[in-house]
C-alpha positions as CSV (number, residue, x, y, z in Angstrom):
1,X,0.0,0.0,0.0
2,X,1.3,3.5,-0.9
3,X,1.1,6.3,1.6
4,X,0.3,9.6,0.3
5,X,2.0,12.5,1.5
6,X,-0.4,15.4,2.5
7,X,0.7,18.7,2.0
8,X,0.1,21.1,4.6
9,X,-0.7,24.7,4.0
10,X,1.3,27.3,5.7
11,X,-2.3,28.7,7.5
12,X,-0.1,31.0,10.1
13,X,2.0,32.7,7.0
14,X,-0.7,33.4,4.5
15,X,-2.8,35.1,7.5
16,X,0.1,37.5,7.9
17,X,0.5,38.2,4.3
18,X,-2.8,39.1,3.4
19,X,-3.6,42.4,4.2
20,X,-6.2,43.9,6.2
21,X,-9.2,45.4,4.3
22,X,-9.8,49.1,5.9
23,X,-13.2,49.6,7.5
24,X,-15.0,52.6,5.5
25,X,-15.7,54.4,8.9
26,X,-13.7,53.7,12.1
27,X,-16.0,54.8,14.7
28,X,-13.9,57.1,17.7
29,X,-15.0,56.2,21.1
30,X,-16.7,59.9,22.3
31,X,-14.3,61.9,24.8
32,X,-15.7,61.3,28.4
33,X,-17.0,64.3,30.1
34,X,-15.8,66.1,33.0
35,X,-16.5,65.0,36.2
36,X,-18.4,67.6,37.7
37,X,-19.7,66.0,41.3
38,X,-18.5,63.6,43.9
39,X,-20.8,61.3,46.0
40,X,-20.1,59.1,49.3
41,X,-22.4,57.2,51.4
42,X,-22.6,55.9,55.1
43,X,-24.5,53.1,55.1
44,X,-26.2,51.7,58.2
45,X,-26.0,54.6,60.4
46,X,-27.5,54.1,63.9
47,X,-29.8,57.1,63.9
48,X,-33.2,57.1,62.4
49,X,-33.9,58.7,59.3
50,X,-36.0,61.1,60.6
51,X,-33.5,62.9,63.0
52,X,-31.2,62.7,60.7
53,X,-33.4,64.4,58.2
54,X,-34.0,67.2,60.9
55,X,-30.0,67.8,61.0
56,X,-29.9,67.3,57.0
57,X,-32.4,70.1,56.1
58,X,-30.3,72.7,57.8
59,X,-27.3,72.2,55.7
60,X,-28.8,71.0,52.1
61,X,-27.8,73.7,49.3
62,X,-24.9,75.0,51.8
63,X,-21.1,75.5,51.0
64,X,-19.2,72.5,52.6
65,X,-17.3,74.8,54.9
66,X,-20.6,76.9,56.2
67,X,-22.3,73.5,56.5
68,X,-19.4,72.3,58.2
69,X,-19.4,75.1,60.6
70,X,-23.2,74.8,61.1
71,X,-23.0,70.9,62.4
72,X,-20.4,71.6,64.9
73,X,-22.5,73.9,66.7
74,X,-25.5,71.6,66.3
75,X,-26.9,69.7,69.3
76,X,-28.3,66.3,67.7
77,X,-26.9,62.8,68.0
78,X,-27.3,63.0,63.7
79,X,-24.6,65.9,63.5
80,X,-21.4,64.2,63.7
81,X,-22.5,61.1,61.3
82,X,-23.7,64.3,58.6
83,X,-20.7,65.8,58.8
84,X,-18.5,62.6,58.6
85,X,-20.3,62.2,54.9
86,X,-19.8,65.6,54.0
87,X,-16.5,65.5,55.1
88,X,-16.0,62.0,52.7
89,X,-17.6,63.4,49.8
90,X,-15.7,66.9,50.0
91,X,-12.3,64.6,49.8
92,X,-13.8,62.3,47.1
93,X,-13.6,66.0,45.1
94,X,-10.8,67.0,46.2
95,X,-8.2,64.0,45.4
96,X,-10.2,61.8,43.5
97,X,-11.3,65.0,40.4
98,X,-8.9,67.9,41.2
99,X,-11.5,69.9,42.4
100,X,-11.3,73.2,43.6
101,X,-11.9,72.8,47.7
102,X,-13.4,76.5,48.6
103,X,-15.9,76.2,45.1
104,X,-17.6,73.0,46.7
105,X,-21.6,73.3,47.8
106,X,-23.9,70.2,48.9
107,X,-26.1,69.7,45.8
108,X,-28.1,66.9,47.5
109,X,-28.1,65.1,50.6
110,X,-30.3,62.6,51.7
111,X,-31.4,60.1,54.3
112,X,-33.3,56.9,53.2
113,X,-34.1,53.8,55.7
114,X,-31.5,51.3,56.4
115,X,-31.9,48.1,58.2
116,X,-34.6,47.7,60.6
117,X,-33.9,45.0,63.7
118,X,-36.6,44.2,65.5
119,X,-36.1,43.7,69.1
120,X,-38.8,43.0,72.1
121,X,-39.5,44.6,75.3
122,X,-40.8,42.6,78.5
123,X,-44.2,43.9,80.0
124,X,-46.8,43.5,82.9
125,X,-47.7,39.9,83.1
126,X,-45.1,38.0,80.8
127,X,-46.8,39.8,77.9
128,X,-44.1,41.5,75.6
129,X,-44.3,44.8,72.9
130,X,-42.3,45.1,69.9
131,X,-39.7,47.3,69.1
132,X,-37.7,48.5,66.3
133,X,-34.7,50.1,66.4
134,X,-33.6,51.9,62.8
135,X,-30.6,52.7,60.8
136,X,-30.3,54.8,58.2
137,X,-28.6,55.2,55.1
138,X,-26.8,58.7,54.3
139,X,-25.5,60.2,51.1
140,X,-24.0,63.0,49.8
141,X,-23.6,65.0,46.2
142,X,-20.9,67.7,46.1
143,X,-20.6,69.9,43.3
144,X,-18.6,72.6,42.2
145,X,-20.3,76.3,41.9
């Protein structure tokens, strides 16, 4: 029986000589925009959203240093969380898109429910009530004016 040699095609070579058709249009990727605002979160915050919302109204639409300056002199338990987030967000600006630090207002801030644990409080006569203590989620938009 006779063997028959099989020729085998350079596939690797002719791939390389061949040249490329050109696309009729190459399509450029649009230029990202600006970064224009900075956000940062504190997630499950043990206040409840509604006293924080009491300490948030005061500051919304402020500079960050006047709003600063307003929740150190602020009596609430919610103060020093706020100004911890504002405080995050005003750095995100800074380092993370060159912002300009004394340019820098709170475009929105916000307090939204966080988790809820539901605990139980003895009573009169071996009954029990519920109870549930709330956390709360905060966030906060900086801009540039």
């Amino acid at each position: 029986m006779a063997t028959k040699k099989v020729k085998e095609a350079p596939v690797a070579e002719e791939v390389k000589k061949a040249p490329r058709k050109a696309k009729k249009a190459e399509v450029k990727e649009p230029a990202k925009p600006a970064v224009t605002e900075a956000r940062a979160m504190a997630k499950n915050v043990r206040v409840t959203p509604r006293k924080a919302r009491l300490v948030i109204d005061l500051v919304r639409g402020k500079s960050v240093k006047e709003a600063l300056g307003i929740l150190r002199n602020t009596n609430k338990a919610a103060s020093e969380p706020v100004s911890k987030v504002i405080r995050s967000a005003a750095a995100n600006a800074i380092n993370n898109f060159g912002m300009d630090e004394e340019s820098l207002y709170i475009a929105e801030i916000y307090a939204n429910d966080g988790l809820r644990m539901k605990r139980y409080l003895p009573r009169a006569k071996g009954s029990a009530s519920g109870l549930v203590k709330r956390d709360s989620h905060i966030t906060v938009v900086v801009k540039m004016r």
